[in-house]
C-alpha positions, 0 to 999 in steps of 0.5 A: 586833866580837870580840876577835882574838887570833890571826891567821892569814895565808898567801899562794896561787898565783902571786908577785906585785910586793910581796907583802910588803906586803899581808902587812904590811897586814893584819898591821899593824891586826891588831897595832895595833888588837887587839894581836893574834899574827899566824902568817904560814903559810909556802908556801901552803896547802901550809905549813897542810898539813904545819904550816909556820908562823913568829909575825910578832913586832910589832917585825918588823910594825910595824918593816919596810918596805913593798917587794918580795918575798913574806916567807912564800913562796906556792905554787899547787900546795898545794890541800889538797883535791887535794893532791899526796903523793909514794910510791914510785909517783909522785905520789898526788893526796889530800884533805889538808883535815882536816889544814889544819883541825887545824893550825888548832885546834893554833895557837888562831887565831881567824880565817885570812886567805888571800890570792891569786887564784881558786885560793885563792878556790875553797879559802877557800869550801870551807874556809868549809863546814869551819866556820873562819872565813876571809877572802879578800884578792883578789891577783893580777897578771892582774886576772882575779878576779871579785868586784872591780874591782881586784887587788893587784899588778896596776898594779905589774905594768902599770908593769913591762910599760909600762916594758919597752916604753918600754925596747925601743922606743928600742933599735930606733928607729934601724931598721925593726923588729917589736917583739913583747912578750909579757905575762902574763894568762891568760885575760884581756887586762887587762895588755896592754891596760893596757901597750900603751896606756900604751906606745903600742903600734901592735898589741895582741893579747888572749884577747877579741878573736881576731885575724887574722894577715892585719890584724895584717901589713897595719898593721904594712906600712903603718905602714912606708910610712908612714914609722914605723920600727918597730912594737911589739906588745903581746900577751896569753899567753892571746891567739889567732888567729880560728879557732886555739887558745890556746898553752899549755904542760903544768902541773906536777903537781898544779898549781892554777893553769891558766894559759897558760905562754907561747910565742904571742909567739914565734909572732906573730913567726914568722908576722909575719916570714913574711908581710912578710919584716921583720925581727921581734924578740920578748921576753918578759918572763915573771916579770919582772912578778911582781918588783920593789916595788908602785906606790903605788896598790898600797901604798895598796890593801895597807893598804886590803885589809888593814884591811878584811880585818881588820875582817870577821875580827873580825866572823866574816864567814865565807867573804866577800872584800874587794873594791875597788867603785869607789872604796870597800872593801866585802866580797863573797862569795867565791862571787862571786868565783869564778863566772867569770874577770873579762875585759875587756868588747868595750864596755871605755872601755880598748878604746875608748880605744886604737881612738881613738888608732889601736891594731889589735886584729887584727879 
């Protein structure tokens, strides 16, 4: 290992719950280890483009606690490859990279750390061919990356939905009631499936697993007759029905995160109340599952990340991510972690686990 005297850190894309502490987690070994300087870059690559930056003294890192909230801002509309520029035009879509680099020089840092979801992962790789030397810490509340079996602030977001069903379901057991509850995700299932189980969800609706609107009503019927009061479904944003498409609303401009926004939930219970004539509630939790502070698995994988992440800065492994394999920290290529959105398997112990218990998938 070199010596690191300055450390860049910036966070991309999407909040997530404690974003604050994986900054720390890597801030702290930086500060501890090497006695390094640590830039927090503020918003994103949108901030390494136009010079955006404050110094994390120590006394502040080593001194602050680990909880909620995102202490240098993030952004997923900063590509600085494809970055949008206001004219008296409109909005001019530019390659603003040498930019980010030049700001990198000017501020003498020896290593840039990024941490985000596949959006940043794409930029670290393209920045990696410009010659800096950065590392990717995989964050994201989907757990949709490639690359690693986990993703900071995906439990945290997984607590928050499993307690937003606890909470709604004792609202409406006093009558017959369909409880429709929409979670994020994208294009992967992973916190509804994690949420509806830990909930107990009667139904749950994920991107893998196209459901039928026929199957989804026969149980929730049939769980009436049986005497159950109410039924609780638990459905992905990014899920849709056999044969249908996905509900997604317009981005905006120059937006990197390709994310769905919402609104099958509305028609799940739309078309659940249609078709069985119950009475149908939907909520949906949005952003309330970026907020709030991290688990514990979270802050233990913060501190984790972070001195992994140092470890391969001052070891100029260039272009690599830090990645959760088991139960070990390893370091995979970013290329890796970009390839594909990381989805839950049909053959999931997860899936196999809810079926056993009695959960529809809709199929």
């Amino acid at each position: 290992m070199r010596p690191l005297k300055r450390i860049g850190v910036l966070t991309g894309g999407g909040d997530c719950p404690g974003l604050s502490a994986l900054v720390l987690g890597i801030a702290r070994p930086a500060v501890s280890h090497f006695g390094a300087t640590v830039i927090g870059i503020l918003g994103g690559f949108e901030g390494l483009v136009e010079g955006k930056m404050r110094e994390l003294p120590a006394k502040e890192v080593m001194g602050s606690a680990i909880s909620g909230g995102a202490m240098l801002g993030t952004s997923d509309k900063g590509d600085p490859f494809h970055f949008p520029i206001q004219t008296q035009q409109g909005i001019d879509i530019l390659d603003c990279s040498e930019d980010a680099v030049r700001n990198c020089r000017d501020w003498n840092l020896d290593a840039l750390i990024a941490i985000g979801g596949d959006g940043t992962m794409h930029i670290v790789d393209k920045f990696t061919d410009l010659g800096l030397n950065l590392i990717g810490v995989p964050k994201t509340i989907d757990n949709d990356l490639a690359g690693t079996d986990a993703s900071f602030g995906h439990d945290s977001a997984v607590r928050i939905a499993t307690d937003a069903i606890d909470r709604i379901q004792t609202t409406e057991s006093v009558h017959y009631t369909v409880l429709v509850v929409e979670v994020m995700g994208r294009y992967a299932g992973w916190i509804a499936l994690g949420a509806g189980l830990a909930g107990g969800a009667d139904a749950i609706l994920i991107p893998e697993i196209p459901f039928k609107w026929e199957k989804v009503c026969e149980h929730v019927v049939r769980r009436g007759k049986q005497g159950s009061r109410s039924s609780v479904i638990c459905v992905s944003e990014g899920a849709r029905p056999a044969g249908g498409e996905i509900v997604e609303k317009e981005n905006e401009v120059g937006s990197s995160d390709p994310s769905p926004r919402g609104g099958i939930g509305d028609l799940v219970g739309r078309r659940i109340a249609e078709m069985t004539g119950l009475d149908t509630r939907v909520t949906v939790l949005g952003q309330l599952q970026r907020g709030g502070d991290p688990t514990a698995f979270d802050r233990i994988l913060a501190n984790r990340f972070g001195a992994k992440a140092v470890e391969l800065a001052s070891q100029e492994q260039s272009g690599h991510m830090v990645s959760l394999r088991g139960t070990e920290v390893v370091a995979v290529p970013v290329r890796e972690a970009t390839q594909k959105i990381r989805t839950v398997p049909l053959d999931s112990q997860l899936v196999f686990a809810a079926r056993a218990v009695g959960t529809c998938f809709g199929e």
